[in-house]
N, C-alpha and C positions, 0 to 999 in steps of 0.2 A: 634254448629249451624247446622241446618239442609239444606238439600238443596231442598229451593222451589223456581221452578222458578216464571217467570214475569207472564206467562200466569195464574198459578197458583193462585197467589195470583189477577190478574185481574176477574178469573171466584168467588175467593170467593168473592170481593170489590161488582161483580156483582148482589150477592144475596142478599147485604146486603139493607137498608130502606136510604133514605137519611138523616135522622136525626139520624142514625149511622152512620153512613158518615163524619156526619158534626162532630159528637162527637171523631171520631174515627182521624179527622185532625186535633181536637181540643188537643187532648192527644201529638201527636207527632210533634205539636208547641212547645209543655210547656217541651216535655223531652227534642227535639232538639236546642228549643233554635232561632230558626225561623220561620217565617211568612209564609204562604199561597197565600201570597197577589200578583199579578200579579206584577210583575217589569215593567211594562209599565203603570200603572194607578199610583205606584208612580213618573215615571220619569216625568211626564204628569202635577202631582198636583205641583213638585218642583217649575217651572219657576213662576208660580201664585201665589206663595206666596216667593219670593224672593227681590221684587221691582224691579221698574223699572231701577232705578242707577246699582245698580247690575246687571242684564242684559243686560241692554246696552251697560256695559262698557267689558263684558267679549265675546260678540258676534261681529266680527269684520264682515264688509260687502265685499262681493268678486265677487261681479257679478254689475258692472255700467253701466249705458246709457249714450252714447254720445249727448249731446242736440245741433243742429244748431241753433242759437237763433236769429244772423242775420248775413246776405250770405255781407253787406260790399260794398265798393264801385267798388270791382272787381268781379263781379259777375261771369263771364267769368272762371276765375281760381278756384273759388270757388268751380261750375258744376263738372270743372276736375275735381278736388281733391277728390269732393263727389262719382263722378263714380269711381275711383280709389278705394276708402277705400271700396264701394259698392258691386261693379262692377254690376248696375244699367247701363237700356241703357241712349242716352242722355235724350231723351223726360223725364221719370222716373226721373230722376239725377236733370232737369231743373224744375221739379215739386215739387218737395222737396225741394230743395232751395229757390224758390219762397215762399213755405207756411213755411216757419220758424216761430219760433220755433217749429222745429221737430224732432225726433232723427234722429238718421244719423247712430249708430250703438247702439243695446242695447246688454247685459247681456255678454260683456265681462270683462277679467281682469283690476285690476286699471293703469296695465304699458300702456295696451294696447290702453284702454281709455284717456291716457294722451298723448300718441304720436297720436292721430286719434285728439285732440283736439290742437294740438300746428302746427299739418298739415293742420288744416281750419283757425287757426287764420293764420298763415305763409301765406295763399293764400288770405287772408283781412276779414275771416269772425269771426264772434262772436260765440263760444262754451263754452259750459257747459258741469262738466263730473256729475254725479248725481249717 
C-alpha cells in the first residue's frame, strides 16, 4: 500500500468532473458494502413511516404544564400558594388566579408537576397537570 495522504488524494477528487465523482462513489458503495446517503435524511424518513402506535408508545413525555383550572372557594390561600410556586408579586399572583384556567407552571418534570398540583388543590383550588 502506498502512502497518499488526505490532501493528496482531495487535490486529485479535485480535478476530477462530477459525474466521475458520482461514478467513482458509485464503485466504492458496491465494493464497500455501504451507502453514501446522509444519516440524517434516514433518521428523519424512519419516524414517517413507522405509525403512529408505534411512536407514540416508544416516546415518553418529560416536560408538563401545570394548569390552574379553578382558584375554589379559598381564593385567599390559593394567591399564597401561586406566589409560592411562582414567586410572582401579589397583584401578578391575584391575576392569575382570577383568569383561570391558566398555567401556573409550564415545562417542568412529571414529579414536580404533581406536587405544584396536589399544593393548589391542598389550598382549595382545581389543577391539571398536561
Amino acid at each position: 500500500m502506498s502512502d497518499i495522504s488526505k490532501d493528496q488524494v482531495v487535490e486529485w477528487l479535485s480535478g476530477q468532473s462530477v459525474i466521475e465523482i458520482a461514478d467513482l462513489v458509485k464503485e466504492l458503495e458496491e465494493k464497500w458494502g455501504v451507502s453514501a446517503a446522509a444519516p440524517a435524511a434516514v433518521a428523519v424518513a424512519a419516524p414517517a413511516g413507522g405509525g403512529d402506535a408505534e411512536g407514540g408508545a416508544t416516546e415518553e413525555k418529560t416536560e408538563f404544564d401545570v394548569i390552574l383550572t379553578e382558584f375554589g372557594g379559598n381564593k385567599i390561600a390559593v394567591i399564597k400558594e401561586v406566589r409560592g410556586i411562582t414567586g410572582l408579586g401579589l397583584k401578578e399572583a391575584k391575576e392569575l388566579v382570577e383568569g383561570a384556567p391558566k398555567p401556573v407552571k409550564e415545562g417542568v418534570s412529571k414529579d414536580e408537576a404533581t406536587e405544584i398540583s396536589k399544593k393548589l388543590e391542598a389550598a382549595g383550588a382545581k389543577a391539571e397537570v398536561k
